[in-house]
MMTF fields as JSON, N, C-alpha, C and O atoms, coordinates in Angstrom:
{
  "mmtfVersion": "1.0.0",
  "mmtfProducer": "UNKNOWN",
  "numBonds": 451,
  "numAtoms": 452,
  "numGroups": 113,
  "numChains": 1,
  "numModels": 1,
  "chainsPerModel": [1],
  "groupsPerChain": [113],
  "chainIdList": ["A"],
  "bondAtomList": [4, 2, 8, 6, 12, 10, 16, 14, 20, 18, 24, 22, 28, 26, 32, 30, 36, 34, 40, 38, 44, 42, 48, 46, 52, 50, 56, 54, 60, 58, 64, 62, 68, 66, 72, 70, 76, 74, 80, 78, 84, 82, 88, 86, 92, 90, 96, 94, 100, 98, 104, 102, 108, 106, 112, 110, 116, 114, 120, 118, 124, 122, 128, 126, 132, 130, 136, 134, 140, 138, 144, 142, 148, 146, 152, 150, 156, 154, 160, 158, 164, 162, 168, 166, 172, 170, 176, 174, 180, 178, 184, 182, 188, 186, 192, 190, 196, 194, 200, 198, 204, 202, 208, 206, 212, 210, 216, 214, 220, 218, 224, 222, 228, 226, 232, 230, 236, 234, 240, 238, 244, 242, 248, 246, 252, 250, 256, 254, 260, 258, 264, 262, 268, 266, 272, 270, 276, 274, 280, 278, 284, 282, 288, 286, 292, 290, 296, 294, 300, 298, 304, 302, 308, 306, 312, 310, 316, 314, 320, 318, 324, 322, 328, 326, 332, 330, 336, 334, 340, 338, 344, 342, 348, 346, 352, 350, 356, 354, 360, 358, 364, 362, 368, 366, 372, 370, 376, 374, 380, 378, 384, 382, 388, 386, 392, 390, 396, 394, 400, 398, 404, 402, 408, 406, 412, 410, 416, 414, 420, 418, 424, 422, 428, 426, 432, 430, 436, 434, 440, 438, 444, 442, 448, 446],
  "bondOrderList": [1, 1, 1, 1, 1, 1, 1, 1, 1, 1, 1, 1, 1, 1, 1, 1, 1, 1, 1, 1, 1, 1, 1, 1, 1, 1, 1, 1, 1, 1, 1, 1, 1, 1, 1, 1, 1, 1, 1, 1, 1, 1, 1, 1, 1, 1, 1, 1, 1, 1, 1, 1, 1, 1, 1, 1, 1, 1, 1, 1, 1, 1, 1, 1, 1, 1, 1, 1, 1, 1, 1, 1, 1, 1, 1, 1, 1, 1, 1, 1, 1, 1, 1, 1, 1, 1, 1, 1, 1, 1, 1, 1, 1, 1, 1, 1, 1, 1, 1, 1, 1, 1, 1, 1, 1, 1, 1, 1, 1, 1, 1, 1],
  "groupList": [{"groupName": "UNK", "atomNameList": ["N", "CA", "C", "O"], "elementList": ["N", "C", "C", "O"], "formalChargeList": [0, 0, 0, 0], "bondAtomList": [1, 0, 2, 1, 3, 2], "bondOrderList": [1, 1, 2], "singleLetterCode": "X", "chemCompType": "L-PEPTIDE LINKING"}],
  "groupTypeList": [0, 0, 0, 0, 0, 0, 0, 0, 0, 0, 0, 0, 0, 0, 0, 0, 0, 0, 0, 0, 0, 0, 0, 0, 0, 0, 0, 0, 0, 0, 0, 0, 0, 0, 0, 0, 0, 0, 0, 0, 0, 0, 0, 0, 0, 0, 0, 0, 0, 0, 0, 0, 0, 0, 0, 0, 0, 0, 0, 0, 0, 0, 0, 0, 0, 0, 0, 0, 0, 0, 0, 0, 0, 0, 0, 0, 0, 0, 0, 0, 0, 0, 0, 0, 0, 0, 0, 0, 0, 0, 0, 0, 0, 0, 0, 0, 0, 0, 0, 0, 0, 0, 0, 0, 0, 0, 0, 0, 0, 0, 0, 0, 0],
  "groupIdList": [1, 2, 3, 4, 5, 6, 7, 8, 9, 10, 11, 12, 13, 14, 15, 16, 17, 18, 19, 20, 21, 22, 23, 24, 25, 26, 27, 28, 29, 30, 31, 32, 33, 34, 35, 36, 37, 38, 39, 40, 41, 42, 43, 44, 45, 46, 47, 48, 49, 50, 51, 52, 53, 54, 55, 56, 57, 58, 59, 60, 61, 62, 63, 64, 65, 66, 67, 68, 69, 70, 71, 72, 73, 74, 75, 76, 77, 78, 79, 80, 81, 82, 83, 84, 85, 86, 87, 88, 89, 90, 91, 92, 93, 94, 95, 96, 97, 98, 99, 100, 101, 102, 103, 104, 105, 106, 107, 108, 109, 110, 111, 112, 113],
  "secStructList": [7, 7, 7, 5, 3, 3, 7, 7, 2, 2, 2, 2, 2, 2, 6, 7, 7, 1, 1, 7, 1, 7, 7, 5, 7, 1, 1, 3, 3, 3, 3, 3, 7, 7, 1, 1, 3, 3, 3, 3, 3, 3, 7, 7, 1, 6, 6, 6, 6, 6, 6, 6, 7, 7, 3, 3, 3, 3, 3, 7, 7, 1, 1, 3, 3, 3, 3, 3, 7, 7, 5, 1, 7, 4, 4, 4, 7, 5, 7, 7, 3, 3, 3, 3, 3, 7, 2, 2, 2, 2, 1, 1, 7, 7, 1, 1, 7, 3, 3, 3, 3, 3, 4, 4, 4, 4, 4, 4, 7, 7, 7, 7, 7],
  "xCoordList": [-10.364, -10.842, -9.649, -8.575, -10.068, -8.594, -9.184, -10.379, -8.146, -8.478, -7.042, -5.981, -8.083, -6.011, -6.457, -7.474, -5.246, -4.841, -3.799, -2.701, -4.421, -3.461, -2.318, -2.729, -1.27, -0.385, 0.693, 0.29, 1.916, 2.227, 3.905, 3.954, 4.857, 6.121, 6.607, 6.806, 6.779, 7.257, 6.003, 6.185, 4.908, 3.966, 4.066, 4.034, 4.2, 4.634, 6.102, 6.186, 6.925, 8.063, 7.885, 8.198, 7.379, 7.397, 6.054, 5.859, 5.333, 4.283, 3.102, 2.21, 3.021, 1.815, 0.945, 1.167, -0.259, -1.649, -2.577, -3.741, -1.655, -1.882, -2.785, -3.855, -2.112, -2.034, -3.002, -2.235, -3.741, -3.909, -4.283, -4.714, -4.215, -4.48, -5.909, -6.664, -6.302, -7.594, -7.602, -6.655, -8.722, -9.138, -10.311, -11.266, -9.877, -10.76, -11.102, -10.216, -12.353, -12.93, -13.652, -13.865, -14.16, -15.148, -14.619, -15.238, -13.755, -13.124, -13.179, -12.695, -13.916, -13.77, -14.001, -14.999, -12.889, -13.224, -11.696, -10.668, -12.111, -11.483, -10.743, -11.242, -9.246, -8.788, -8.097, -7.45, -8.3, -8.164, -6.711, -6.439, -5.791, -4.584, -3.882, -2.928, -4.925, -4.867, -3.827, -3.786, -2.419, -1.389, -0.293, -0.563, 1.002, 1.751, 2.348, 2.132, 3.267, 3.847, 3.715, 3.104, 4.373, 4.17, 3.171, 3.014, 2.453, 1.751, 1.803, 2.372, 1.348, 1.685, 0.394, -0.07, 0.051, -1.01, -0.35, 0.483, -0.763, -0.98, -2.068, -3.037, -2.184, -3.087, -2.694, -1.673, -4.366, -3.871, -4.525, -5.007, -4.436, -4.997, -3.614, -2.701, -3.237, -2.293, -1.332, -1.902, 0.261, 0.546, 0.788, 1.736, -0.386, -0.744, 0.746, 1.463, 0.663, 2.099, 2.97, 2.849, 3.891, 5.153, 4.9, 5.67, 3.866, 4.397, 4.245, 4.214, 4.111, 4.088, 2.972, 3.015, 1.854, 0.461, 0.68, -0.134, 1.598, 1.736, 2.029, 1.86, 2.377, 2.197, 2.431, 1.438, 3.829, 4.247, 3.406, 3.476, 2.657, 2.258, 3.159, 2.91, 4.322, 4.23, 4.161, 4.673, 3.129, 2.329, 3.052, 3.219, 3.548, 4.627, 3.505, 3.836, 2.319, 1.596, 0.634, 0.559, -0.767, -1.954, -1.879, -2.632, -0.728, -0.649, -0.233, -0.687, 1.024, 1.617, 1.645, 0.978, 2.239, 2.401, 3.41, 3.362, 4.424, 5.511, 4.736, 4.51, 4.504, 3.832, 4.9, 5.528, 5.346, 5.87, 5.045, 4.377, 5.239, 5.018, 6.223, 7.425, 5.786, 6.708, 6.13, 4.902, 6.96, 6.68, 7.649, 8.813, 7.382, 8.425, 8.372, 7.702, 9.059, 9.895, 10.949, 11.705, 11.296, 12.726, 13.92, 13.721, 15.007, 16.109, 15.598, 16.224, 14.755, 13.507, 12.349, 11.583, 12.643, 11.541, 11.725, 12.907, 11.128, 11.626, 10.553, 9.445, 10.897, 10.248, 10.467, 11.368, 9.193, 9.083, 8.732, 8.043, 9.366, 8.774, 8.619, 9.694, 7.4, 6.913, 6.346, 5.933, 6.457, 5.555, 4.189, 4.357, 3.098, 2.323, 1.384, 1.388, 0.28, -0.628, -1.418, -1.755, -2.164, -3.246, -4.824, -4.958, -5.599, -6.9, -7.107, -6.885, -7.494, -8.135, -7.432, -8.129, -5.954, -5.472, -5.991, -6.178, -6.026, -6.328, -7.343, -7.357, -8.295, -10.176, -10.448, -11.393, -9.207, -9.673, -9.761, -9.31, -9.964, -10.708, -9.627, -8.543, -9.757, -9.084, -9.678, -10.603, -8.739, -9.066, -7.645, -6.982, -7.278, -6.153, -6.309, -7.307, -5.393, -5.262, -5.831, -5.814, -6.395, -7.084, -6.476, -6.011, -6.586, -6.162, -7.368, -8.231, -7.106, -8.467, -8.364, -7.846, -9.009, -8.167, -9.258, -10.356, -9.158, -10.557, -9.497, -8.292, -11.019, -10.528, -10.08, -9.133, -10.573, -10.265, -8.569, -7.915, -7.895, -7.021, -6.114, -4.916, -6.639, -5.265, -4.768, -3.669, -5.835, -4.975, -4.311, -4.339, -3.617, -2.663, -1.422, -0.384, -1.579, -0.703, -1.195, -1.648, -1.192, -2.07, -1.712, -0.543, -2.581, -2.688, -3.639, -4.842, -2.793, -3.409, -4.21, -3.456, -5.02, -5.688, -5.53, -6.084],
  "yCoordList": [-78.918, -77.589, -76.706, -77.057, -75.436, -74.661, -73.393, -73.25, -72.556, -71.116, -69.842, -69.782, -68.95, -68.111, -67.257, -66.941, -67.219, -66.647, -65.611, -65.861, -64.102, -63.21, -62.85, -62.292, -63.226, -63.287, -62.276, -61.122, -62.334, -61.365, -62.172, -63.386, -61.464, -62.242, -63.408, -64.302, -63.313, -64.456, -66.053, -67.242, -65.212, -66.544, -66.994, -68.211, -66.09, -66.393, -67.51, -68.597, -66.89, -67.915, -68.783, -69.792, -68.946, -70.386, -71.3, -72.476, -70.619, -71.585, -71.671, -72.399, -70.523, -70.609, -69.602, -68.471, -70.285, -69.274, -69.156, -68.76, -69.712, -69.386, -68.059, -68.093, -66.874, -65.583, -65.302, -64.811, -65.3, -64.74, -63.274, -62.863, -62.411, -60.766, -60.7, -60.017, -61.969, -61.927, -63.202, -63.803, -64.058, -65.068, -64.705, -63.929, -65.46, -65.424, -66.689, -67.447, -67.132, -68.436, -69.002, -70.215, -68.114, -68.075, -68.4, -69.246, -68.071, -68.84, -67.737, -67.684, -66.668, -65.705, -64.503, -63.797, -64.469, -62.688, -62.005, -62.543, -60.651, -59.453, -59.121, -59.319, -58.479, -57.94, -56.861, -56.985, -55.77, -54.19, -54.495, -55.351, -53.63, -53.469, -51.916, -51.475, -51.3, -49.587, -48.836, -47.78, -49.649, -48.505, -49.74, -50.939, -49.101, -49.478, -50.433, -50.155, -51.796, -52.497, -53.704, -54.081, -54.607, -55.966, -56.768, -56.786, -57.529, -58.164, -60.248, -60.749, -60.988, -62.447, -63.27, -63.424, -63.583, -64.432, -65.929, -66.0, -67.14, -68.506, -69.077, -68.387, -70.664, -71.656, -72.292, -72.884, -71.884, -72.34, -74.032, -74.617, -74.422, -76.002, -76.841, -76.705, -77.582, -78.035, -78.693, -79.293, -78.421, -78.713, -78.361, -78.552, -77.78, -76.72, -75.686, -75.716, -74.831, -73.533, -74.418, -75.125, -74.854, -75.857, -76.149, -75.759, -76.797, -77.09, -76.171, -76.518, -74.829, -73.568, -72.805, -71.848, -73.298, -72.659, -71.224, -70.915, -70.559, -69.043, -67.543, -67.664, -66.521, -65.608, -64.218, -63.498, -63.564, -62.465, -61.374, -61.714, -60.151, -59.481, -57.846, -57.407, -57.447, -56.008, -54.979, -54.64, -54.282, -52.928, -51.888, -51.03, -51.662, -50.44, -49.077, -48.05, -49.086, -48.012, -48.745, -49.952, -47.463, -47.891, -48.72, -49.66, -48.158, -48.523, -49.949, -50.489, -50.618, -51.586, -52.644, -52.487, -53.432, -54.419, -55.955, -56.736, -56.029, -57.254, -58.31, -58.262, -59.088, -60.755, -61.615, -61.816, -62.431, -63.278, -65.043, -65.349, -65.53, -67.016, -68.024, -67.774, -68.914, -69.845, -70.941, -70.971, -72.317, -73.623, -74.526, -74.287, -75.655, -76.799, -76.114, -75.151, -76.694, -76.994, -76.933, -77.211, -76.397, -76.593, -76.137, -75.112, -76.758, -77.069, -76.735, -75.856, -76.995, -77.128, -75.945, -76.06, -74.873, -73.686, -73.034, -72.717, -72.776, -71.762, -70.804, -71.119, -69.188, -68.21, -67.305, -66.469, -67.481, -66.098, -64.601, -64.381, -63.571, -62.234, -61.346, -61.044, -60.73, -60.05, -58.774, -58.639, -57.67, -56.639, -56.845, -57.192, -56.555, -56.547, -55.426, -54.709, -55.104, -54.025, -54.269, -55.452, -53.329, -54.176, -54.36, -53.958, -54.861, -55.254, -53.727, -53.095, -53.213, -52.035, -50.819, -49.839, -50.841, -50.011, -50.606, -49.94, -51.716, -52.155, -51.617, -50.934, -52.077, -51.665, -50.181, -49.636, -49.61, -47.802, -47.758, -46.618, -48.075, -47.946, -46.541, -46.37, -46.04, -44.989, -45.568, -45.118, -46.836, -46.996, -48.078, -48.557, -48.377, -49.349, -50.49, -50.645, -51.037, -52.533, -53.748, -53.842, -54.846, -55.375, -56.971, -57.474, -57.453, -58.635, -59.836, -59.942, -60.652, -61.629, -63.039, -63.697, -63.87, -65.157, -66.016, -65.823, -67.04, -67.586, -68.927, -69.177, -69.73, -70.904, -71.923, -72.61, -72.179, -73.152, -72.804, -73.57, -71.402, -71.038, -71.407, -71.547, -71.61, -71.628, -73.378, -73.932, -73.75, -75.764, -75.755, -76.829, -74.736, -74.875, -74.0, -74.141, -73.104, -72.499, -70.857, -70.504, -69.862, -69.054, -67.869, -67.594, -67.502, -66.85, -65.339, -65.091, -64.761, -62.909, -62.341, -62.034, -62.136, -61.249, -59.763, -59.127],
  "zCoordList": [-24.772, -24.437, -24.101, -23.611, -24.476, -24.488, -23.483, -23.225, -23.005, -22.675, -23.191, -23.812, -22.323, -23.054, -21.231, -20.613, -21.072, -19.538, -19.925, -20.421, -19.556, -19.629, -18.021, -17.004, -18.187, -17.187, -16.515, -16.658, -15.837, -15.839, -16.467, -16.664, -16.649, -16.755, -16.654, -17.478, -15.568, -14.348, -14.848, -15.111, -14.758, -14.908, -16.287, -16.474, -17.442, -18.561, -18.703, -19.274, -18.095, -18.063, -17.584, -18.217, -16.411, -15.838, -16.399, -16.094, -17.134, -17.223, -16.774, -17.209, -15.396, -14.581, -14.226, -13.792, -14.521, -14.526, -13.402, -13.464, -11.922, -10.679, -10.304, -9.695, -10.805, -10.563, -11.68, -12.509, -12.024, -13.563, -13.582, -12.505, -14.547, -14.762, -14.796, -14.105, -16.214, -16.938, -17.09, -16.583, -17.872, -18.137, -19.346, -19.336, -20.187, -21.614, -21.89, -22.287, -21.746, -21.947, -22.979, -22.971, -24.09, -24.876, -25.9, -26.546, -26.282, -27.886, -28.732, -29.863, -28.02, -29.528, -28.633, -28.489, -28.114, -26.904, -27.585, -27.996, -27.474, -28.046, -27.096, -25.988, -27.123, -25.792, -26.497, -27.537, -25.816, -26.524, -25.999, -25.157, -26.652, -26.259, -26.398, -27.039, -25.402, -24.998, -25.123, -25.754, -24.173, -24.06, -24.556, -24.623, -24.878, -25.363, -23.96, -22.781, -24.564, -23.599, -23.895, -24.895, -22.909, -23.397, -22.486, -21.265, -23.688, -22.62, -22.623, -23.593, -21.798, -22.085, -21.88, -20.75, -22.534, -22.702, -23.063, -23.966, -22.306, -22.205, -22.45, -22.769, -22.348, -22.028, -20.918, -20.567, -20.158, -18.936, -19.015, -18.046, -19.966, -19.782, -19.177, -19.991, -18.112, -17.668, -19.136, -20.047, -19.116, -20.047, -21.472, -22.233, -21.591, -23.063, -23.672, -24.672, -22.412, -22.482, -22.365, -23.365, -21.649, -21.733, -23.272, -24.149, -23.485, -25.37, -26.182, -27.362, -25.9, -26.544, -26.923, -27.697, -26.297, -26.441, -25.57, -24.7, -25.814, -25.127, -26.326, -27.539, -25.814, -26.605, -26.598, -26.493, -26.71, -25.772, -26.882, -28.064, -26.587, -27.939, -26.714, -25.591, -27.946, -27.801, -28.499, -29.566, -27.43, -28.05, -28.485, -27.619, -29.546, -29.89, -30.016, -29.422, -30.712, -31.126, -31.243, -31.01, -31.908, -32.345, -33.811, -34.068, -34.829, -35.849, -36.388, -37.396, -35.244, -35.519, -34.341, -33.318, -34.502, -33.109, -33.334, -34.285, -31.906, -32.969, -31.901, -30.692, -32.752, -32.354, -32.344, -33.384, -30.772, -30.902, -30.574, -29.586, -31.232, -31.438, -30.795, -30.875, -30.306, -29.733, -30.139, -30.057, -30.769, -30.763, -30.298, -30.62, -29.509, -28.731, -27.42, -27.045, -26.947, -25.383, -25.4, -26.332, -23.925, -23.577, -24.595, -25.247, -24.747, -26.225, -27.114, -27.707, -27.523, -28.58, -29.347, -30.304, -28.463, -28.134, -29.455, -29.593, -30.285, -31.501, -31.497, -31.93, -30.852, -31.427, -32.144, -32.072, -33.297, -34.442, -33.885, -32.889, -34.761, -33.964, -35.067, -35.583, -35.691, -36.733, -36.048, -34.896, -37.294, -36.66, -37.97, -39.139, -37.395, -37.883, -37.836, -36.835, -39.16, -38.893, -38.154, -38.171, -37.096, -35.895, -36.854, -38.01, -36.267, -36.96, -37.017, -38.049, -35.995, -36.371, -37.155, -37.418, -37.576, -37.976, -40.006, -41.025, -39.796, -41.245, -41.943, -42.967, -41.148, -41.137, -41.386, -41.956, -40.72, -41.135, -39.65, -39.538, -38.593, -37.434, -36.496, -37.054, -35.799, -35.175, -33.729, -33.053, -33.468, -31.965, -31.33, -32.25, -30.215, -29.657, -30.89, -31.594, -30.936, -31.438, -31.063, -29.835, -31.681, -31.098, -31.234, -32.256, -30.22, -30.324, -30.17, -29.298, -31.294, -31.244, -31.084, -31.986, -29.522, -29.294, -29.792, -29.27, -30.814, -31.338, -30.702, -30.75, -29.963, -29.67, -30.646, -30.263, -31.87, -32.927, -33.261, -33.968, -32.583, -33.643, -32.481, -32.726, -31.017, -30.065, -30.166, -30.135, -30.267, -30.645, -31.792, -32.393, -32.381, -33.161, -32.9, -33.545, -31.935, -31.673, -31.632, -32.721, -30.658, -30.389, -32.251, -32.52, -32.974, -34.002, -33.626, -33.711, -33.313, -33.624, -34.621, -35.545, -34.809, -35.915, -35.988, -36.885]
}
């Protein structure tokens, strides 16, 4: 069983979802991403983030957004960083960007839509 824990920095780096912002439990919850900035979303399943189940997303605009991905630990950590079109800028939609955490997609490593 997985979750995604939206965090602040600090909890992002270290790993811990003590503090949490938000909590998304459902496997398929939407999280608007309103104003520009960065934000960090984890798994708070013990263990999970240390092996890279985490997820920095920053908000440049409504139009675009750079997704970073992390896989491994420690020595080991390799993160990708893409900009991508947001869902709703694709769709035609005239609204924030949307970020979509489907549970099937975070046991492989958290994937943005």
């Amino acid at each position: 069983m997985h979750n995604v824990v939206e965090v602040r920095k600090a909890g992002y780096d270290a790993c811990n979802s003590s503090s949490p912002i938000a909590m998304f439990l459902t496997g398929n919850d939407i999280v608007p991403l309103a104003s520009t900035g960065t934000r960090y979303f984890i798994c708070g399943i013990p263990g999970h983030c240390i092996a890279g189940m985490k997820v920095q997303v920053n908000v440049k605009s409504k139009a675009v957004r750079t997704v970073q991905r992390c896989r491994g630990t420690g020595k080991r950590l390799r993160c990708l960083s893409e900009t991508v079109l947001s869902s709703a800028t694709k769709a035609g939609i005239d609204q924030c960007a949307v970020v979509r955490l489907g549970l099937a997609v975070i046991a492989t490593g958290l994937v943005l839509f």
